[in-house]
C-alpha positions as CSV (number, residue, x, y, z in Angstrom):
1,X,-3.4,12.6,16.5
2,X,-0.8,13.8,13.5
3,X,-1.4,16.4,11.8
4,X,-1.6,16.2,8.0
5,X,1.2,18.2,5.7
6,X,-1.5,20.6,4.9
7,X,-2.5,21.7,8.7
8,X,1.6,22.0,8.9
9,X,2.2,23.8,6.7
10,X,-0.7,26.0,7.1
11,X,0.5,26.4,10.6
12,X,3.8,27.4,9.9
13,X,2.7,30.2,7.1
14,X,1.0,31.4,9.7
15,X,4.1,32.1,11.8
16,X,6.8,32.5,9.4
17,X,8.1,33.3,6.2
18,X,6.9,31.5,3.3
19,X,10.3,31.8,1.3
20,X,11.4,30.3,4.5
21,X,8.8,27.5,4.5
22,X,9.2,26.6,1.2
23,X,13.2,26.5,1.5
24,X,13.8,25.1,5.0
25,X,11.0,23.0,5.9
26,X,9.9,21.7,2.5
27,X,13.4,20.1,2.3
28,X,13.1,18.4,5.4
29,X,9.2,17.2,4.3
30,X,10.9,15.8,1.4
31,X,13.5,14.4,3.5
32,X,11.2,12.9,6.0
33,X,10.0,10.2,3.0
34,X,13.1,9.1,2.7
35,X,13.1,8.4,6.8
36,X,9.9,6.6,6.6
37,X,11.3,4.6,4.2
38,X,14.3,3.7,6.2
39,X,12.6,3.3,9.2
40,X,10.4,0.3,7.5
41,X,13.6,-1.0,6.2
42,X,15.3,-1.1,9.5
43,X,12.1,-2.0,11.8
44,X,10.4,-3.9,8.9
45,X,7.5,-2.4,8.9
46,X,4.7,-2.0,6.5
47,X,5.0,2.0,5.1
48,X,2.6,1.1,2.1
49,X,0.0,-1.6,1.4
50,X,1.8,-2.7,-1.6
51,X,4.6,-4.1,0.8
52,X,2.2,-6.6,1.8
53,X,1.3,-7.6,-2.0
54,X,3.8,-10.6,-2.2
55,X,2.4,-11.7,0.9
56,X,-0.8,-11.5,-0.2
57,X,-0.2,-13.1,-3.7
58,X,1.3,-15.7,-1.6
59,X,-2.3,-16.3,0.3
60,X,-4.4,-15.9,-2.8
61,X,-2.1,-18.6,-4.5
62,X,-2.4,-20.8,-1.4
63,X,-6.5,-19.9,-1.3
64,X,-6.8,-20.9,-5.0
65,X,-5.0,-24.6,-4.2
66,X,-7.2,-25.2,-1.5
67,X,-10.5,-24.1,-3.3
68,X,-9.3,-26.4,-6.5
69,X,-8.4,-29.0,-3.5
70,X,-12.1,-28.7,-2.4
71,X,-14.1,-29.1,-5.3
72,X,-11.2,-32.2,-6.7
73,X,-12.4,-34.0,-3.1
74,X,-16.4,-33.1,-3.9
75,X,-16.6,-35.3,-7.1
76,X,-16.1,-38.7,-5.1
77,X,-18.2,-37.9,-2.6
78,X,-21.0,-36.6,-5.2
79,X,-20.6,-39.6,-7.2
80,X,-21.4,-41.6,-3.8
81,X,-24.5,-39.3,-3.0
82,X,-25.8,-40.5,-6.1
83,X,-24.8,-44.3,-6.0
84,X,-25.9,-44.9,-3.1
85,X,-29.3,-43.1,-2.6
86,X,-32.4,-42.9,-3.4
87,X,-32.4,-39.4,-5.3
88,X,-32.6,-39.1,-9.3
89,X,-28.8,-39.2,-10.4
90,X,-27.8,-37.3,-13.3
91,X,-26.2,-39.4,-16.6
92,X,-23.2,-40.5,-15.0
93,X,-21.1,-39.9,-18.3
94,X,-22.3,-36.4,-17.7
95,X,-21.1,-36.0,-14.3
96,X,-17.6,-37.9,-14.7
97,X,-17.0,-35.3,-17.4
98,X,-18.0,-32.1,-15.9
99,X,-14.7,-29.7,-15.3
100,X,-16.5,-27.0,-14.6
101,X,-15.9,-26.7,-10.5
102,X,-19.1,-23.9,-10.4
103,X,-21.3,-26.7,-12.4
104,X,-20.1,-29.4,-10.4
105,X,-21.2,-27.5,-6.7
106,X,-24.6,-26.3,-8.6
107,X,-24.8,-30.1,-9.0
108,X,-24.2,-30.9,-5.6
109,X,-26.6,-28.2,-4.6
110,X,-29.3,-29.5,-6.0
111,X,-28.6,-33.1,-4.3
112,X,-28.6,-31.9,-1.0
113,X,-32.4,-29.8,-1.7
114,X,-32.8,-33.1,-3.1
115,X,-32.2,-35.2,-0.1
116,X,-32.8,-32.8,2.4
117,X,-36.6,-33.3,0.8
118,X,-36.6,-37.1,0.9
119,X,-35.5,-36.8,4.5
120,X,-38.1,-34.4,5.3
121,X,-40.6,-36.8,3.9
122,X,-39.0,-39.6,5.9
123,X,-39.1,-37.6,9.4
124,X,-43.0,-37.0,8.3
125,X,-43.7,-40.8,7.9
126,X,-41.7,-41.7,11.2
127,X,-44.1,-39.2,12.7
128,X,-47.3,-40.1,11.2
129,X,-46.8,-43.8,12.4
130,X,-45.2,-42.5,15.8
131,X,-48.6,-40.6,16.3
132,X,-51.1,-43.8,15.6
133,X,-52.1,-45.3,18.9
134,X,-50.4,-48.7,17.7
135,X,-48.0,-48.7,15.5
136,X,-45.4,-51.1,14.0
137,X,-42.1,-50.6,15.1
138,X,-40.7,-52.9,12.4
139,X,-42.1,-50.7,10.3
140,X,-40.1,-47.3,12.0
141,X,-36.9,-49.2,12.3
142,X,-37.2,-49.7,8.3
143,X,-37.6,-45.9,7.7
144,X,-35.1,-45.4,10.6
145,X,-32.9,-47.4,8.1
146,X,-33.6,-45.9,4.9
147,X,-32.9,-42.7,6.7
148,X,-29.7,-43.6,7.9
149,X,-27.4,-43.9,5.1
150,X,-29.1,-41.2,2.9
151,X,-28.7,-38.5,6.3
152,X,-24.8,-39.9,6.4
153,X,-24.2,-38.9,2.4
154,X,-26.3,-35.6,2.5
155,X,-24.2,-34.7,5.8
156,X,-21.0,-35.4,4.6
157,X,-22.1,-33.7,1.0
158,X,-23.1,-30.4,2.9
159,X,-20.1,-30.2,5.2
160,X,-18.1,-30.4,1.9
161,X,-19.9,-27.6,0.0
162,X,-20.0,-25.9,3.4
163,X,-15.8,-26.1,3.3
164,X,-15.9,-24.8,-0.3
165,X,-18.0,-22.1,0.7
166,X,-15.8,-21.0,3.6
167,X,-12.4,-20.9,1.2
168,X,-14.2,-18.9,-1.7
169,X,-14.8,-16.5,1.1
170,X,-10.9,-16.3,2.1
171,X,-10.0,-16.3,-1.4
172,X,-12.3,-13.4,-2.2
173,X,-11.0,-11.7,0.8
174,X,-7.8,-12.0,0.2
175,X,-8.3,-11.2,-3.8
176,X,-9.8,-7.8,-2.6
177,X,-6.7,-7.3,0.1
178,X,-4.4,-7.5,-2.9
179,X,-6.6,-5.3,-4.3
180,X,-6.7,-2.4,-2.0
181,X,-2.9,-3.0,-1.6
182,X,-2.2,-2.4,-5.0
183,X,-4.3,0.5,-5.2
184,X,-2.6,3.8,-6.1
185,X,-4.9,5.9,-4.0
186,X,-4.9,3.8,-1.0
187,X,-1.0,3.9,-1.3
188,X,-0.8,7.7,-1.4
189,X,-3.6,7.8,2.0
190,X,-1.5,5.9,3.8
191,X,2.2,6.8,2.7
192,X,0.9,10.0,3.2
193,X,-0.7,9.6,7.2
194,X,2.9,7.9,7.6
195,X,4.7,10.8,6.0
196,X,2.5,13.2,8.6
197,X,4.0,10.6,11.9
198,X,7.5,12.2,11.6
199,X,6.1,16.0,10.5
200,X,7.5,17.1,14.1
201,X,10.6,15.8,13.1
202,X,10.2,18.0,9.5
203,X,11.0,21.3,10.8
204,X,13.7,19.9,12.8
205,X,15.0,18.2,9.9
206,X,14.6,21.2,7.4
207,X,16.7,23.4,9.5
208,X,19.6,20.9,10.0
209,X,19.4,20.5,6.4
210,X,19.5,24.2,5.6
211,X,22.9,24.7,7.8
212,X,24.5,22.0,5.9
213,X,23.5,22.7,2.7
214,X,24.8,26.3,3.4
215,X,28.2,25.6,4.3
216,X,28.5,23.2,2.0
217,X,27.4,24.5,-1.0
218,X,27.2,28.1,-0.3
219,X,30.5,28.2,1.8
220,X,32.8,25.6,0.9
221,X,32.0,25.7,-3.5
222,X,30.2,28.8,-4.3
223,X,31.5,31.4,-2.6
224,X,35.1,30.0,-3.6
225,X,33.8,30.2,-7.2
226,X,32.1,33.4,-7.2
227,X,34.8,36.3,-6.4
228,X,33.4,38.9,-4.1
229,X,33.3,42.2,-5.7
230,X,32.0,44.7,-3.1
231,X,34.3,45.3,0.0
232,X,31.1,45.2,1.9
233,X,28.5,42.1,2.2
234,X,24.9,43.3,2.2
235,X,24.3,42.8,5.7
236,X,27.3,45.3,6.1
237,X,25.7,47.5,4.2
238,X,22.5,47.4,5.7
239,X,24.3,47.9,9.4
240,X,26.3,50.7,8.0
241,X,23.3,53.0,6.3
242,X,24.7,52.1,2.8
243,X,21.8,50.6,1.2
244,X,18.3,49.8,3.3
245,X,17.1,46.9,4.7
246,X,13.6,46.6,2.4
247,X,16.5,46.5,-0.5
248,X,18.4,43.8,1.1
249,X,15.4,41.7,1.5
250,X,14.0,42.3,-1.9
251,X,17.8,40.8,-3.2
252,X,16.9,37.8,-0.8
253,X,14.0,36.8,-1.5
254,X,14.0,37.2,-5.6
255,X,17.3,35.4,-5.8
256,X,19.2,34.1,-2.6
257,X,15.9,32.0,-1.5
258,X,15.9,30.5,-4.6
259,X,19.4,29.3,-4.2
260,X,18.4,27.9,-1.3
261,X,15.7,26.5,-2.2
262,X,17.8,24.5,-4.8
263,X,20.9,23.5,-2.5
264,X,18.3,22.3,0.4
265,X,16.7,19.4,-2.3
266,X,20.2,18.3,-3.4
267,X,20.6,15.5,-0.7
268,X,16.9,14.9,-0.2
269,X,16.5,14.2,-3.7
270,X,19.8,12.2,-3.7
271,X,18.6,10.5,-0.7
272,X,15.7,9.2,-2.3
273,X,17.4,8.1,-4.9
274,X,19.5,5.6,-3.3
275,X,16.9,4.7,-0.9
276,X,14.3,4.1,-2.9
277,X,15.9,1.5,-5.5
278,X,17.1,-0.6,-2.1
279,X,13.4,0.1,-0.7
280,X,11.8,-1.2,-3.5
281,X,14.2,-4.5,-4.2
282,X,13.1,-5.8,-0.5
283,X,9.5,-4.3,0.0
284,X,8.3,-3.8,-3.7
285,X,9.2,-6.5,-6.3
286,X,6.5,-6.0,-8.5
287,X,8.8,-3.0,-9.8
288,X,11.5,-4.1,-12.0
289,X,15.3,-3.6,-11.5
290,X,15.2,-1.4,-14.3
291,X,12.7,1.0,-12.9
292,X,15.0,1.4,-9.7
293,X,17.9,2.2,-11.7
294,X,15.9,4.3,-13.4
295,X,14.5,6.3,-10.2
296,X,18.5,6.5,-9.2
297,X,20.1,7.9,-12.6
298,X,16.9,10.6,-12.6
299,X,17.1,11.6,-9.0
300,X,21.2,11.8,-9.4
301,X,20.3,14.0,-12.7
302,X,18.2,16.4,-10.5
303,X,20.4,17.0,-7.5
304,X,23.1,17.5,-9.8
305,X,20.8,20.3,-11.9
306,X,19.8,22.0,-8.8
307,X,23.7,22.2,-7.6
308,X,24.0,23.8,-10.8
309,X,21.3,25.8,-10.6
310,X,21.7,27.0,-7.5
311,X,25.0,27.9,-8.6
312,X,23.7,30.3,-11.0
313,X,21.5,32.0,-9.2
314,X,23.9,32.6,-6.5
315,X,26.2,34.2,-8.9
316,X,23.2,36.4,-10.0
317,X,22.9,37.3,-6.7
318,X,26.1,38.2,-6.0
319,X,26.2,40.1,-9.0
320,X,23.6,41.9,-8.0
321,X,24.1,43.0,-5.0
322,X,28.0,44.2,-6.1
323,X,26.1,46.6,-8.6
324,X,23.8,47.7,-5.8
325,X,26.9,48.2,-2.9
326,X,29.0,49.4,-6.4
C-alpha cells in the first residue's frame, strides 16, 4: 500500500536533514503533481473526480430526457386506465391539464391501489363461486372477462411507473456522482492518494532536481554574477583549520539552504504552470480559459521571484562567508 506524504516525510526526518527534506525532496513532491498530471494526460486516466464531471453531466442530461420521456409516455396510457375501466376517473379536463410529472405518477398511483383492489375483489368472487359445489361457469367466464382487460391496463400502468421508478434512481445516482466529483474535499482525498502512487519516485525526483538546479542556477548564473572574494571556498577553509566546520554549517543552513530551497521550486512551479492550463483545457472545462492563463502568468511570476530571490540570498551568502574567511 502507498504511503501518504505525511508517513514520507516523517520517514525521511527521521533519517536526514530537514533543511535537506525541505530543499531536495519537497521540490521533487511538488514535482511529482505535475507527473500525475501528465501521466493522466498521456494514459488518459482519471487523476481527479472532477475529470469525470462532463461525463457525468452528460449521463444526468441523458437521465433527465429519459425520465421526461417516461412520464410524456404515462399520460396515454393513464388516460386509457381510466377510459376503459371500471375505476372512478378523475375530471378529465383535470387530468389532460396536469404538467406536473410528480402529480401525474401520484395519479397513476392511486389507479393501480385502485385496480389492484377491484381485482382483488374479482379473484375473491371467482373463488367464492369456484368453492360452491355447483357453480355456473357462465357466470366465472364473465368475471374471467371483466378481469381481463382491467389486469391488461393495470399491468401495463405498473410496468410504466415501474420504468419511471427505475430512471429516477439512475438520475439520482448519477446527480449524486456529479456531486461527489465536484466535491473539493473528495478531490483533494484522491489527488492526494494519487500524489502518494509516485512518492517513491519523489526522492528520486528531488535529487535530480537539486543537481540541476545547482548547476544551473548556482553554477552557470550566480556564481558568474557574484564575484568571489575570499581566495578560499568555505569547504577549503573548513579542510585547512581556517574557520570550523559548526561555522560552515551554521552559513549553510541560515542562508545557502534557503537558496536552494528557492532554485529547486523554479521549474516545479514553472512546470505546473504550463501543465496545468493544458490539464485543465482537456480534463477540466468547467474552468474557464481565463483561469488557466491566469494559473500560468502567476506560476511564471513565482519561479521568476524565487530565481530572484534565490539570487539574493546567495549573494548574502557569499558575502558572508568572504567576511568570515576575510
Amino acid at each position: 500500500m502507498a504511503l501518504t506524504v505525511s508517513e514520507v516525510i516523517e520517514k525521511l526526518v527521521d533519517n536526514a536533514n530537514l533543511g535537506k527534506l525541505v530543499t531536495d525532496v519537497g521540490s521533487g513532491l511538488a514535482l511529482s503533481v505535475s507527473v500525475v498530471m501528465l501521466l493522466g494526460l498521456a494514459g488518459r486516466m482519471s487523476v481527479l473526480p472532477a475529470d469525470r464531471a462532463p461525463e457525468l453531466r452528460k449521463a444526468v442530461e441523458a437521465a433527465e430526457a429519459r425520465l421526461e420521456a417516461d412520464h410524456t409516455a404515462l399520460r396515454p396510457v393513464v388516460q386509457d386506465f381510466f377510459a376503459g375501466s371500471a375505476v372512478p376517473a378523475p375530471d378529465s379536463a383535470a387530468l389532460g391539464a396536469t404538467s406536473d410529472p410528480d402529480a401525474l405518477v401520484g395519479l397513476a398511483r392511486r389507479a393501480i391501489a385502485g385496480s389492484a383492489s377491484r381485482l382483488e375483489i374479482i379473484d375473491a368472487q371467482v373463488s367464492a363461486l369456484v368453492a360452491k359445489p355447483t357453480f355456473s361457469r357462465s357466470d366465472v367466464t364473465a368475471l374471467m372477462d371483466d378481469k381481463a382487460p382491467l389486469a391488461a391496463r393495470h399491468d401495463r400502468l405498473l410496468a410504466q411507473l415501474d420504468l419511471i421508478d427505475a430512471d429516477q434512481a439512475r438520475l439520482e445516482s448519477a446527480k449524486n456522482e456529479l456531486t461527489d466529483a465536484l466535491s473539493f474535499p473528495n478531490n483533494i482525498e484522491v489527488f492526494t492518494n494519487n500524489t502518494s502512487a509516485v512518492l517513491a519516485f519523489a526522492v528520486i525526483f528531488g535529487v535530480i532536481l537539486s543537481q540541476v538546479s545547482r548547476l544551473l542556477f548556482v553554477t552557470w548564473i550566480y556564481e558568474k554574477r557574484v564575484p568571489r572574494q575570499a581566495a578560499l571556498t568555505s569547504t577549503q577553509a573548513v579542510q585547512t583549520g581556517k574557520i570550523s566546520r559548526q561555522q560552515s554549517d551554521d552559513l549553510v543552513r541560515d542562508y545557502y539552504r534557503y537558496v536552494e530551497g528557492c532554485i529547486n521550486m523554479v521549474m516545479p512551479t514553472l512546470l505546473f504552470g504550463i501543465v496545468f492550463p493544458i490539464y485543465a483545457s482537456q480534463k477540466l472545462p468547467e474552468i474557464s480559459v481565463t483561469a488557466r492563463l491566469a494559473v500560468l502568468v502567476v506560476a511564471v511570476a513565482i519561479s521568476a521571484a524565487l530565481a530572484i530571490g534565490g539570487f539574493a540570498t546567495y549573494k548574502e551568502y557569499r558575502r558572508r562567508v568572504d567576511l568570515l574567511l576575510g
